[in-house]
Jmol script that loads the backbone (N, CA, C; Angstrom):
load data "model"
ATOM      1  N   UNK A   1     150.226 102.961 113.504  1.00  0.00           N
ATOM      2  CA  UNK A   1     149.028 103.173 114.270  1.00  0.00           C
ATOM      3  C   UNK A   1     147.813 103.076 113.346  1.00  0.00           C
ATOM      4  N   UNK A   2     147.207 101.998 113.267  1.00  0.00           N
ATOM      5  CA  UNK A   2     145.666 101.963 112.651  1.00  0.00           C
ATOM      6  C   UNK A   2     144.577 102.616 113.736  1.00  0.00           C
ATOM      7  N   UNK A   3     143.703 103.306 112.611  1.00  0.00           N
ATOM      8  CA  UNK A   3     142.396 103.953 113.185  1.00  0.00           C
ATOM      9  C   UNK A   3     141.819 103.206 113.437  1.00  0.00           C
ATOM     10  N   UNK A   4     140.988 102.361 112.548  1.00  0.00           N
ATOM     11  CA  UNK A   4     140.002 101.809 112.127  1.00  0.00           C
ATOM     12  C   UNK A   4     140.461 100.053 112.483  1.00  0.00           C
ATOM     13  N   UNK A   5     139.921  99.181 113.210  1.00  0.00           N
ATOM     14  CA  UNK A   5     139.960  97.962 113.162  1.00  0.00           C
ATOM     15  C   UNK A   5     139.412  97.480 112.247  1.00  0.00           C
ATOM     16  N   UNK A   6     140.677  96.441 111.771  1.00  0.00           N
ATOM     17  CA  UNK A   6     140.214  95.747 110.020  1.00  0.00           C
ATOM     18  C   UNK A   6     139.022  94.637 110.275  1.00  0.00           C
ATOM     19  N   UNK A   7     138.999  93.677 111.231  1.00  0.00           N
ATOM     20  CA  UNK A   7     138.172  92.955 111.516  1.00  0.00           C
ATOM     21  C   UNK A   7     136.640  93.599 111.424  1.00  0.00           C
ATOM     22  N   UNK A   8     136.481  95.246 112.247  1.00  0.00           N
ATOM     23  CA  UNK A   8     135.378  95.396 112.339  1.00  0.00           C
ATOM     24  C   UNK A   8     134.769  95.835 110.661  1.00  0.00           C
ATOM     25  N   UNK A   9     135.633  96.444 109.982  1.00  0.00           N
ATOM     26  CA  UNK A   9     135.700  96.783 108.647  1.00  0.00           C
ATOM     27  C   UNK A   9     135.130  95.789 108.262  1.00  0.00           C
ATOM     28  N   UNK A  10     135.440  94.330 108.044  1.00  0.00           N
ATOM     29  CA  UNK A  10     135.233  93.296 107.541  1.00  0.00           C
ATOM     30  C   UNK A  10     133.613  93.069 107.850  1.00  0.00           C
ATOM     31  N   UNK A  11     133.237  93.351 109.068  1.00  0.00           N
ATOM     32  CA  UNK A  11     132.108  93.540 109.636  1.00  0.00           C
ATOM     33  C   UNK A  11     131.201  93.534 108.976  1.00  0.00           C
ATOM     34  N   UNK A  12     131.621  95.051 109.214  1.00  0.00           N
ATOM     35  CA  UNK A  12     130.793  96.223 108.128  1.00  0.00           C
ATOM     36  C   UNK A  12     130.165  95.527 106.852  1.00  0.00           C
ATOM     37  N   UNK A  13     131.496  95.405 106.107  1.00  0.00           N
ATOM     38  CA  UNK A  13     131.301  94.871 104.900  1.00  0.00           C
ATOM     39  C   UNK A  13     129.981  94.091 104.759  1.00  0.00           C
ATOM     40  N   UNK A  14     130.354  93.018 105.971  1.00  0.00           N
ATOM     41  CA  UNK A  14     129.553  91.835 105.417  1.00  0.00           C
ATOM     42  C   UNK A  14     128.202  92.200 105.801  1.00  0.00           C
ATOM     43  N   UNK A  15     128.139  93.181 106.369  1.00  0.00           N
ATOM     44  CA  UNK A  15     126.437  93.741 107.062  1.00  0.00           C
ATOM     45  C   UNK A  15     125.932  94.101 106.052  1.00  0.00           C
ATOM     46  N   UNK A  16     126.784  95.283 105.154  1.00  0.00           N
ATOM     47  CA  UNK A  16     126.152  96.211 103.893  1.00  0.00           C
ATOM     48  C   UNK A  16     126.151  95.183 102.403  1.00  0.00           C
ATOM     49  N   UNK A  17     127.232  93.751 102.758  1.00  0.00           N
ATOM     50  CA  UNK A  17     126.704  92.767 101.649  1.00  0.00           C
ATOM     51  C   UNK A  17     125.148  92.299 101.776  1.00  0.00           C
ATOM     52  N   UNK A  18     125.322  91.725 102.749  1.00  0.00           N
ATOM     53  CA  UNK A  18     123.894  91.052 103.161  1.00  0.00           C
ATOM     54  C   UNK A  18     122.774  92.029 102.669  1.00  0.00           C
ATOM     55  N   UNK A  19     122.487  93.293 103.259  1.00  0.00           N
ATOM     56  CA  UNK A  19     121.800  93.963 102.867  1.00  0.00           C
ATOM     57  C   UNK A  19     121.288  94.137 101.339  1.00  0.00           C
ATOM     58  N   UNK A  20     122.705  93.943 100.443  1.00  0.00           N
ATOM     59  CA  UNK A  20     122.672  93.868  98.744  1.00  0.00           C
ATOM     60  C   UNK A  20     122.096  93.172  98.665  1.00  0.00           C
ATOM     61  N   UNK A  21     122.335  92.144  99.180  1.00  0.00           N
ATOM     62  CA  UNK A  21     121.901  90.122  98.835  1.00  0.00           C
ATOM     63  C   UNK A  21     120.044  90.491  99.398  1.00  0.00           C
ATOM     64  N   UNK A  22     120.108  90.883 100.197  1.00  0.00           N
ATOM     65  CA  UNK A  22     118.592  91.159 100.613  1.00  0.00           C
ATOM     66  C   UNK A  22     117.511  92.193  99.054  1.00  0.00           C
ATOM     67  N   UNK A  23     118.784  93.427  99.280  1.00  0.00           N
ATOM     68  CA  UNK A  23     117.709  94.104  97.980  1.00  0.00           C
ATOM     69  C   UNK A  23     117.823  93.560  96.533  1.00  0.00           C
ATOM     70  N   UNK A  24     118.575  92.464  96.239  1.00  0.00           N
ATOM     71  CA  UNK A  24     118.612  91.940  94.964  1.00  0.00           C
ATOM     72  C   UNK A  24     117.470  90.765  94.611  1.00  0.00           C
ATOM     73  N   UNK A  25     117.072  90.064  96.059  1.00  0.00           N
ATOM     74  CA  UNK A  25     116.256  88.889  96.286  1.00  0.00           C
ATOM     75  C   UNK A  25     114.473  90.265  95.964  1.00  0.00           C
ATOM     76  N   UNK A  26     114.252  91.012  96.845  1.00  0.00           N
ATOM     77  CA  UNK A  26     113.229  92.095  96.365  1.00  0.00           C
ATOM     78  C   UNK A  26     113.177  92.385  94.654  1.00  0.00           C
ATOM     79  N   UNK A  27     114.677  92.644  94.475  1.00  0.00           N
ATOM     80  CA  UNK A  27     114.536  93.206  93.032  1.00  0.00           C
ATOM     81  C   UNK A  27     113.824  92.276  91.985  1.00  0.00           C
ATOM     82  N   UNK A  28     114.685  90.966  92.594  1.00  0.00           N
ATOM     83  CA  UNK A  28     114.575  89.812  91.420  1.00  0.00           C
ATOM     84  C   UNK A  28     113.068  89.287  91.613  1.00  0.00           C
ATOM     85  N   UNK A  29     112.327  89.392  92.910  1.00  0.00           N
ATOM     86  CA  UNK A  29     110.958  89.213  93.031  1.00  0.00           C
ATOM     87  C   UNK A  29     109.952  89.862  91.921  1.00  0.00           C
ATOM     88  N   UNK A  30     110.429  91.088  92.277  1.00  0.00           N
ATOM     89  CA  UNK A  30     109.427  91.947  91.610  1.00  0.00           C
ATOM     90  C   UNK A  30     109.793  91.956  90.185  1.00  0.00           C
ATOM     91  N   UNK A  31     111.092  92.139  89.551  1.00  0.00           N
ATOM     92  CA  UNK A  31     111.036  91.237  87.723  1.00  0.00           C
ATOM     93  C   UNK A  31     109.951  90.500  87.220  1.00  0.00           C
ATOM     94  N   UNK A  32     110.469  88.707  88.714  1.00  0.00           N
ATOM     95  CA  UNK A  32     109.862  87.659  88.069  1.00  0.00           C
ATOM     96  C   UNK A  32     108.236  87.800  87.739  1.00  0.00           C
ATOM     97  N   UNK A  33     107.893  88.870  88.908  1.00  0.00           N
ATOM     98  CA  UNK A  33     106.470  89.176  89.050  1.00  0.00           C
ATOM     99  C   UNK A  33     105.840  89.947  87.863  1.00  0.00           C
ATOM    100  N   UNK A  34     106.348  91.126  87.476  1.00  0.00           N
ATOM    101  CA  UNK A  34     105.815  91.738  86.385  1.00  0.00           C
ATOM    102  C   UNK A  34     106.159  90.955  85.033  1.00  0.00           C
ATOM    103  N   UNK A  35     106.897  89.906  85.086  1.00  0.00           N
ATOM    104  CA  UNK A  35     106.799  89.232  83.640  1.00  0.00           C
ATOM    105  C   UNK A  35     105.710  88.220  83.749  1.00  0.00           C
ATOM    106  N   UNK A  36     105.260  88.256  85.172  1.00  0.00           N
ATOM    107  CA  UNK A  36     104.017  86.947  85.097  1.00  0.00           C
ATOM    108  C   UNK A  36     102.356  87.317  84.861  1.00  0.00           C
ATOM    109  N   UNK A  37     102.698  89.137  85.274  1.00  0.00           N
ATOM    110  CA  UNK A  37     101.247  89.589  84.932  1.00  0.00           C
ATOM    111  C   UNK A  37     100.662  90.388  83.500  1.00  0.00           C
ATOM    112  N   UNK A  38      99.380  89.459  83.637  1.00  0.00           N
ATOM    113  CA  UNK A  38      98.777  90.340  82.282  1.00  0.00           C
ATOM    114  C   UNK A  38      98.864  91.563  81.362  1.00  0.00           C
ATOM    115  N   UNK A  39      99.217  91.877  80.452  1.00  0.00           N
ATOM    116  CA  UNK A  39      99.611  93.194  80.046  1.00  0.00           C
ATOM    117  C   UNK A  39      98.408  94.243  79.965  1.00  0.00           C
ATOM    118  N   UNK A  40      97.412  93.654  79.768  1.00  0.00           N
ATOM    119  CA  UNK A  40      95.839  94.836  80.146  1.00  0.00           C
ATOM    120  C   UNK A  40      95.960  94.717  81.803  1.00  0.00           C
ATOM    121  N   UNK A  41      96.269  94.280  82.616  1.00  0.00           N
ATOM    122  CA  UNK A  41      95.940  94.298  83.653  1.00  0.00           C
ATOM    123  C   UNK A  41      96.455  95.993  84.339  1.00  0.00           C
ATOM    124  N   UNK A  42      97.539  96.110  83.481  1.00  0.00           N
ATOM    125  CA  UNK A  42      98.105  97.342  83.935  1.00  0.00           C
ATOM    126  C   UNK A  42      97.343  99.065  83.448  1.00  0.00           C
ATOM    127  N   UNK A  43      97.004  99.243  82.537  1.00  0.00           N
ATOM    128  CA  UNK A  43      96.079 100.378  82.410  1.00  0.00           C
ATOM    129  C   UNK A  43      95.044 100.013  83.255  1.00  0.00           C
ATOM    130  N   UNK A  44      94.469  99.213  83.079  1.00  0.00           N
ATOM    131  CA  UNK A  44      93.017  98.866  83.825  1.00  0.00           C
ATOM    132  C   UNK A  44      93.292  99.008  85.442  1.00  0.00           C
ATOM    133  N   UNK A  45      94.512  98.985  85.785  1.00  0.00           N
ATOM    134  CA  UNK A  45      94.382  99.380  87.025  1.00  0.00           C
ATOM    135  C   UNK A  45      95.120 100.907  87.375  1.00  0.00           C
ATOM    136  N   UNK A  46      94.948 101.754  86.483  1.00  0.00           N
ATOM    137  CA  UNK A  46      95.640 103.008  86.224  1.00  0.00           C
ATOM    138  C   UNK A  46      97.138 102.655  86.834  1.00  0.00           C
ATOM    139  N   UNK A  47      97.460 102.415  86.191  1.00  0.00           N
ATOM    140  CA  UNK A  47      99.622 102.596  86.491  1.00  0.00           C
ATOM    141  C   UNK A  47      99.924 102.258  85.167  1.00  0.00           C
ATOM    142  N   UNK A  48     101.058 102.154  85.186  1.00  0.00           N
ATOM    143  CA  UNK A  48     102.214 102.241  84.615  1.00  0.00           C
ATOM    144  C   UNK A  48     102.017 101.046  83.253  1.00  0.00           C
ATOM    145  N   UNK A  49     102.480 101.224  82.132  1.00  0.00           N
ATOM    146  CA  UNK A  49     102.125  99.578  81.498  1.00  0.00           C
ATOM    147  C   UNK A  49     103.026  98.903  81.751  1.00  0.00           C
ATOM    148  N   UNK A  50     102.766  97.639  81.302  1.00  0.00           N
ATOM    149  CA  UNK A  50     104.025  96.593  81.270  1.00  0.00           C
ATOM    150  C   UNK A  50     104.905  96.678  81.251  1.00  0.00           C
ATOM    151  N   UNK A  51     105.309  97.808  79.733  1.00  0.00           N
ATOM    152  CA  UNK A  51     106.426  97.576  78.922  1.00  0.00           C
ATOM    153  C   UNK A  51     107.503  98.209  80.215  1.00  0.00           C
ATOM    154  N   UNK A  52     106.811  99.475  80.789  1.00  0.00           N
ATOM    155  CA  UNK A  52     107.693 100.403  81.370  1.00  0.00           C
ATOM    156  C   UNK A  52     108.244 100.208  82.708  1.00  0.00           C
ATOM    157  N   UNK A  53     107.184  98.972  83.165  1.00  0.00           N
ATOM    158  CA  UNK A  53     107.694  98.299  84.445  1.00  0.00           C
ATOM    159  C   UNK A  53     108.499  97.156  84.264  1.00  0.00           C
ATOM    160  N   UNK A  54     108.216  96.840  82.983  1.00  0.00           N
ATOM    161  CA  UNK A  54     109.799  95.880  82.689  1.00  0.00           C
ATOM    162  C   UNK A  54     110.802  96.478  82.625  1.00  0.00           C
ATOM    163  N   UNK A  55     111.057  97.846  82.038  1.00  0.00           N
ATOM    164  CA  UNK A  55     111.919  98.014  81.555  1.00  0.00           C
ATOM    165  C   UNK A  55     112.931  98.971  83.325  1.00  0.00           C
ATOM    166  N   UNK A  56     112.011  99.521  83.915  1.00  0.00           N
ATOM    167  CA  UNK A  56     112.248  99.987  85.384  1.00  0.00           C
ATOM    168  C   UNK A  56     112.561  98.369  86.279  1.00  0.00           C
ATOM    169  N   UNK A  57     112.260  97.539  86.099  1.00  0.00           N
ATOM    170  CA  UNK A  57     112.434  96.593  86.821  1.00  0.00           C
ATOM    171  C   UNK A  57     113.340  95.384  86.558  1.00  0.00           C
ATOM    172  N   UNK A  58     113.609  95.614  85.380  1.00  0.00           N
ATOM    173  CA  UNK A  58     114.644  95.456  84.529  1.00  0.00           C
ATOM    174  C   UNK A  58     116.280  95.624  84.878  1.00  0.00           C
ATOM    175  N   UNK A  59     116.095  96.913  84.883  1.00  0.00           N
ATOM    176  CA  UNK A  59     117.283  97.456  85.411  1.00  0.00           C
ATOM    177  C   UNK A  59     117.422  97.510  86.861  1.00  0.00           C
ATOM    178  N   UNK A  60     116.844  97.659  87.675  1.00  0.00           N
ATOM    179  CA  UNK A  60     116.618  97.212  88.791  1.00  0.00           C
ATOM    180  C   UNK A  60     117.483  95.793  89.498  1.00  0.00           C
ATOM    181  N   UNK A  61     116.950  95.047  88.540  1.00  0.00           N
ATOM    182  CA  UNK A  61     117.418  93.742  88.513  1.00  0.00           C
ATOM    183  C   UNK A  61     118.580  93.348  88.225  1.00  0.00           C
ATOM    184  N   UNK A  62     119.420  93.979  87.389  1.00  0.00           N
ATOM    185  CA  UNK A  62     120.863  94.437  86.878  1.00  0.00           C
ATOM    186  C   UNK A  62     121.462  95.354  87.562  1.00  0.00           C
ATOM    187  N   UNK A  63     121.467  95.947  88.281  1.00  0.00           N
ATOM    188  CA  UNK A  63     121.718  97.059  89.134  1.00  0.00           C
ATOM    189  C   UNK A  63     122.015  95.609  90.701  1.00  0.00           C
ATOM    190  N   UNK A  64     120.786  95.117  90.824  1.00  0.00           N
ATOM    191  CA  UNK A  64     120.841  94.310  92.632  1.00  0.00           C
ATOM    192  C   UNK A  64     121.697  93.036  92.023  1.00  0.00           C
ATOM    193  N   UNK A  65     121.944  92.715  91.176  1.00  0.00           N
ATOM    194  CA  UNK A  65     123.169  91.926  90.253  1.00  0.00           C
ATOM    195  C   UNK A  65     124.423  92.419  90.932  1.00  0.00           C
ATOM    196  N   UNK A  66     124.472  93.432  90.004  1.00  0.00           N
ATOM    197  CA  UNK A  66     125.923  94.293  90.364  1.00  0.00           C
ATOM    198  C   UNK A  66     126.196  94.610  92.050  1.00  0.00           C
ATOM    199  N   UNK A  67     125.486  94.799  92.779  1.00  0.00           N
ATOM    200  CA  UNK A  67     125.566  95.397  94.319  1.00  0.00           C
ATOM    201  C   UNK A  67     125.751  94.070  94.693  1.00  0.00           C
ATOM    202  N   UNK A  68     125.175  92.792  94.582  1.00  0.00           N
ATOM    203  CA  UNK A  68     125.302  91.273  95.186  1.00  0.00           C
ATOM    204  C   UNK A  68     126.604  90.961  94.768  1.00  0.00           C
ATOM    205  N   UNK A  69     126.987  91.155  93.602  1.00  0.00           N
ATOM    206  CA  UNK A  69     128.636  90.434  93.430  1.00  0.00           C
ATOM    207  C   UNK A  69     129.509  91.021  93.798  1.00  0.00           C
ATOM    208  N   UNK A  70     129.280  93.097  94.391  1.00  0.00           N
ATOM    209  CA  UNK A  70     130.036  93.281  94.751  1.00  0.00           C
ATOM    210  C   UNK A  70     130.498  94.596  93.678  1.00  0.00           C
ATOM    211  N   UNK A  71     130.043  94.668  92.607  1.00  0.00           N
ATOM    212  CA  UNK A  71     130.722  95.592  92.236  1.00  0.00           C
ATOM    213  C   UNK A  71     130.134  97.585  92.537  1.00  0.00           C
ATOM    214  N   UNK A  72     128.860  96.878  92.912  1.00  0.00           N
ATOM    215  CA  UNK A  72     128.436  98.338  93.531  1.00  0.00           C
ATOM    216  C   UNK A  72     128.217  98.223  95.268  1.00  0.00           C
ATOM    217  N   UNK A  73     128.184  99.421  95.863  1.00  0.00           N
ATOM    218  CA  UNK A  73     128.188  99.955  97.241  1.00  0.00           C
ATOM    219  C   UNK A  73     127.277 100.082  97.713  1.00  0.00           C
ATOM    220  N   UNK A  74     126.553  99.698  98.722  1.00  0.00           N
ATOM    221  CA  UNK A  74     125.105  99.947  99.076  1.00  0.00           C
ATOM    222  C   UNK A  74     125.227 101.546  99.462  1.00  0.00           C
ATOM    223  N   UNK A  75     125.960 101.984  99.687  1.00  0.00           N
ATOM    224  CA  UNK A  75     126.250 103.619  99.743  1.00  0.00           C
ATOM    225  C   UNK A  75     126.079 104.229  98.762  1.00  0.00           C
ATOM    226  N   UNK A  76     126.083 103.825  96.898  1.00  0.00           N
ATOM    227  CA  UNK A  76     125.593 103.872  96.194  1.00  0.00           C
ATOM    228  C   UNK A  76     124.456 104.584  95.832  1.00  0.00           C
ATOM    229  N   UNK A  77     123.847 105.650  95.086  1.00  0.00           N
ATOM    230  CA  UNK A  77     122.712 105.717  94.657  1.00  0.00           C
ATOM    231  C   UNK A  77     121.893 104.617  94.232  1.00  0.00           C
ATOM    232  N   UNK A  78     122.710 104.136  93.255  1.00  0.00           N
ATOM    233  CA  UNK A  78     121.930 103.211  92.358  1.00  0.00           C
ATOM    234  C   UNK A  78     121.406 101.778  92.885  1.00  0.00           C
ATOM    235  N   UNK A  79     121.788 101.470  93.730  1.00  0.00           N
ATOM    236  CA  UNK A  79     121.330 100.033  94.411  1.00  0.00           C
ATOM    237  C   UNK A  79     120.028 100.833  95.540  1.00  0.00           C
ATOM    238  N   UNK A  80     119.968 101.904  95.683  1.00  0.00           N
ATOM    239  CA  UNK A  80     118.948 102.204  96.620  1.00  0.00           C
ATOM    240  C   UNK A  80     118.188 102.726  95.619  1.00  0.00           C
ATOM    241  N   UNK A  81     117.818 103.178  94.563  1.00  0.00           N
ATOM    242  CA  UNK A  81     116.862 103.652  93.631  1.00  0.00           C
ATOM    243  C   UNK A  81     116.811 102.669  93.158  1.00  0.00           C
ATOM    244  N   UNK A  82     117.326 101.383  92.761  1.00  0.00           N
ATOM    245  CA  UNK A  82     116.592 100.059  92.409  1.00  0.00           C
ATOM    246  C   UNK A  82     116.235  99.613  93.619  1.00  0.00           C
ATOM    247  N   UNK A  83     116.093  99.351  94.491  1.00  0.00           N
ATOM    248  CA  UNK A  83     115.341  98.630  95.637  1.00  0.00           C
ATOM    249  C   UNK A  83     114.319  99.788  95.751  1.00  0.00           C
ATOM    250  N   UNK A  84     113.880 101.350  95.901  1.00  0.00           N
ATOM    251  CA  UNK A  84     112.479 102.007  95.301  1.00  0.00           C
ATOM    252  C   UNK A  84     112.127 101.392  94.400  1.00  0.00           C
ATOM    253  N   UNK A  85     112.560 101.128  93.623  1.00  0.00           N
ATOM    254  CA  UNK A  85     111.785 101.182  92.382  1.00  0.00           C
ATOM    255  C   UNK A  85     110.935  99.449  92.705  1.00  0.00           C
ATOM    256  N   UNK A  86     111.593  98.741  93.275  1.00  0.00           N
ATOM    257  CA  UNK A  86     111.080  97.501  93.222  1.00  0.00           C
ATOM    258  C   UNK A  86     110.301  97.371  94.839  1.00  0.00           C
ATOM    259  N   UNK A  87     110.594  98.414  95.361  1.00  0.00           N
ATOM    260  CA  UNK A  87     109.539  98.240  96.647  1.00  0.00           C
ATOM    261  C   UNK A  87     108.233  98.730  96.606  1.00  0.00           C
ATOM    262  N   UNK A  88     108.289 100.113  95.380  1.00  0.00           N
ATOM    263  CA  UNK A  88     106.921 100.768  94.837  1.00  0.00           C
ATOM    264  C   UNK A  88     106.183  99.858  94.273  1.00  0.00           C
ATOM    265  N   UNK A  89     106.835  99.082  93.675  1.00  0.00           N
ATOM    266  CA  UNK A  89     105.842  97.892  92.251  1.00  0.00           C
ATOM    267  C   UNK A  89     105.171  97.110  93.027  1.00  0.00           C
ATOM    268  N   UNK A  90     106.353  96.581  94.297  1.00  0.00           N
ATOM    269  CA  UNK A  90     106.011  95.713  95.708  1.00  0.00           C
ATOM    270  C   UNK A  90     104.512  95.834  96.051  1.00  0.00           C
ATOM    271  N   UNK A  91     104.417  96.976  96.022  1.00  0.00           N
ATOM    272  CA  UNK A  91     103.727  97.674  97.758  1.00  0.00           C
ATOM    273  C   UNK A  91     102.686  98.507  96.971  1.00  0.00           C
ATOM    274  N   UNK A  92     102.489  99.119  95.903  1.00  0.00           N
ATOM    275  CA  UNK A  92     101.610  99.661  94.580  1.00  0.00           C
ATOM    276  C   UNK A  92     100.628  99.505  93.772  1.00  0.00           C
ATOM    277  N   UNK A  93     101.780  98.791  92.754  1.00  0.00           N
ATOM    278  CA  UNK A  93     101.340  98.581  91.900  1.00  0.00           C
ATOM    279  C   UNK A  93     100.970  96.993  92.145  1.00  0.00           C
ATOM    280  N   UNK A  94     101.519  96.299  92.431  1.00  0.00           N
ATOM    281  CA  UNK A  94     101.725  94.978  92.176  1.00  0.00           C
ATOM    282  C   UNK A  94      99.800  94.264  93.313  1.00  0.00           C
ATOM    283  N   UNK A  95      99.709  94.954  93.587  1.00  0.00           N
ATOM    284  CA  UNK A  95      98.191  94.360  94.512  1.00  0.00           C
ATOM    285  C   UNK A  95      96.932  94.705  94.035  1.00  0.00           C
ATOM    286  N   UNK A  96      97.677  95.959  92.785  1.00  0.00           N
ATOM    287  CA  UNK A  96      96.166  96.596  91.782  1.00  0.00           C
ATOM    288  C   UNK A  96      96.413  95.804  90.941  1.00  0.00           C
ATOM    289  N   UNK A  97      97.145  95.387  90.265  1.00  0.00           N
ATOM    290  CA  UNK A  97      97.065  94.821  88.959  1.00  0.00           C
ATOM    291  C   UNK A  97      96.674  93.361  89.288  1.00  0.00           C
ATOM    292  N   UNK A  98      97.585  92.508  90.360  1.00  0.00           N
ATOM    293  CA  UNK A  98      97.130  91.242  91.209  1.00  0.00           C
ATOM    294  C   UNK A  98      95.682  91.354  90.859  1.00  0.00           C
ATOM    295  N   UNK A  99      94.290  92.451  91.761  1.00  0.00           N
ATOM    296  CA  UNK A  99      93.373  92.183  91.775  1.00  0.00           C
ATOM    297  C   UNK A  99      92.563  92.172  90.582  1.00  0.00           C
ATOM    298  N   UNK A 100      92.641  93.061  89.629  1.00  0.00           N
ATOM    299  CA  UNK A 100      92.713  93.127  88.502  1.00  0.00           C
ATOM    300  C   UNK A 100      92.667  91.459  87.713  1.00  0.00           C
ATOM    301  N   UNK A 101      93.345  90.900  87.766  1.00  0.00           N
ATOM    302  CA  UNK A 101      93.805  90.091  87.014  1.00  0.00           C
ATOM    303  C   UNK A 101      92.976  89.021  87.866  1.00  0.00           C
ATOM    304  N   UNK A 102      92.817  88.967  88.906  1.00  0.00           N
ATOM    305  CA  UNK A 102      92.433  87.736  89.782  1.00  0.00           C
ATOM    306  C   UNK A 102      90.301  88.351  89.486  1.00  0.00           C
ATOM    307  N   UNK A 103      89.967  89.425  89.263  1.00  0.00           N
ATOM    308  CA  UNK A 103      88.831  89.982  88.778  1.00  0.00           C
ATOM    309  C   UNK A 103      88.285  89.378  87.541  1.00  0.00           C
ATOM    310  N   UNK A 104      89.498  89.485  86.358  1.00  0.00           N
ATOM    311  CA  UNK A 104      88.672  88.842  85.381  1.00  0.00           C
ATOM    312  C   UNK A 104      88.679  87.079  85.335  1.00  0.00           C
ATOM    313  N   UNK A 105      88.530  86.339  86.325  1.00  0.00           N
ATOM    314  CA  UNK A 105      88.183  85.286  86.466  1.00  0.00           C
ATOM    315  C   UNK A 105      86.496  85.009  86.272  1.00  0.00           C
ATOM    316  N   UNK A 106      85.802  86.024  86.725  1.00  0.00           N
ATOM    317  CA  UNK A 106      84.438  86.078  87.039  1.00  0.00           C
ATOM    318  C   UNK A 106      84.103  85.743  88.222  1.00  0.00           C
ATOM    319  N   UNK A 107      84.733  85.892  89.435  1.00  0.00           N
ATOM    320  CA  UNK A 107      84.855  86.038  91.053  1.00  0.00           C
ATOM    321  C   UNK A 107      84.555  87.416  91.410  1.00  0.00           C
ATOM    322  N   UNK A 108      83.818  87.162  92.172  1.00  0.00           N
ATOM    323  CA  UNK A 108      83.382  88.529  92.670  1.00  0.00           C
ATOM    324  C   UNK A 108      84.235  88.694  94.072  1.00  0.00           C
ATOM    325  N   UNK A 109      85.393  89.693  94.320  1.00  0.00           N
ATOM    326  CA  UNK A 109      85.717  89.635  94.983  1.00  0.00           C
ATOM    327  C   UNK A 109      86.383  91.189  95.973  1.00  0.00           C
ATOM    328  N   UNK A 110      85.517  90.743  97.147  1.00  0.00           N
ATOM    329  CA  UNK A 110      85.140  92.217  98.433  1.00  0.00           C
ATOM    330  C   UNK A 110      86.427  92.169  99.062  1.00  0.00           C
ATOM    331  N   UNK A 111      86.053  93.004  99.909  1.00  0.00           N
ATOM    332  CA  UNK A 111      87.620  93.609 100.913  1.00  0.00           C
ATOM    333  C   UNK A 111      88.258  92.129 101.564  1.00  0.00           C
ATOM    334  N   UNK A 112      87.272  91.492 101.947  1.00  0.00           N
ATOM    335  CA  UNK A 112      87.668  90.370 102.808  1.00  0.00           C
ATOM    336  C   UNK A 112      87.474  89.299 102.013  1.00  0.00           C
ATOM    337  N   UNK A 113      87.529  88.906 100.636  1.00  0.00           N
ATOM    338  CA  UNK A 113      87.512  87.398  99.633  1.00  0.00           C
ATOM    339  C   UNK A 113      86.633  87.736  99.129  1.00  0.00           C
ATOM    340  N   UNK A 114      86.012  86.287  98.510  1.00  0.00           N
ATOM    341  CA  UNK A 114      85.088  86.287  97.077  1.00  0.00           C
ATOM    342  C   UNK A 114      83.594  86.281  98.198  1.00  0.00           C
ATOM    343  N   UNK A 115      82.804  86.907  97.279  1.00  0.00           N
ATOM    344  CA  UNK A 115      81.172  86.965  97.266  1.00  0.00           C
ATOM    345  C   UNK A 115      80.570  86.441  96.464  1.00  0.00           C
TER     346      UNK A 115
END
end "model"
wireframe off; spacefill off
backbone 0.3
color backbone group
């Protein structure tokens, strides 16, 4: 007598893969992103420096590695504290330092574009 239908198991699985495959594509965003921005850009926009958002985003990135091939659980701590960590930088940091950096062009630029 099985409880559990294996098919729907299989389901499952492939729902809470996808999901990995989803927070690893975020993770790996936000890496490629903080290795592309300026390293003053980050005090100057009060957060975090470079070094420390590489090194948080970093692992992050090694962590949504491991959950995509499978060897970690999206039930896991650690695949959900790397997808924070890379949704904060997302959604944060990553639009202060952006402006920042898009500032020292010599563009003057208001809520709604350049002036």
């Amino acid at each position: 007598m099985t409880i559990v239908n294996p098919t729907a198991l299989t389901v499952v699985n492939l729902f809470f893969w996808v999901l990995l495959l989803g927070a690893f594509v975020i993770e790996a965003w936000a890496f490629v992103d903080v290795i592309r921005r300026p390293k003053a850009a980050f005090p100057a926009a009060a957060k975090q420096t470079k070094p420390i958002w590489l090194i948080i985003l970093g692992v992050a990135f090694v962590i949504g590695i491991a959950g995509a091939v499978g060897y970690l659980t999206l039930l896991s701590f650690f695949p959900i504290i790397a997808f924070v960590a890379a949704a904060i930088y997302l959604v944060d940091v990553r639009p202060k330092v952006k402006a920042i950096g898009r500032g020292s062009s010599g563009q003057h630029m208001g809520p709604y574009g350049p002036w």
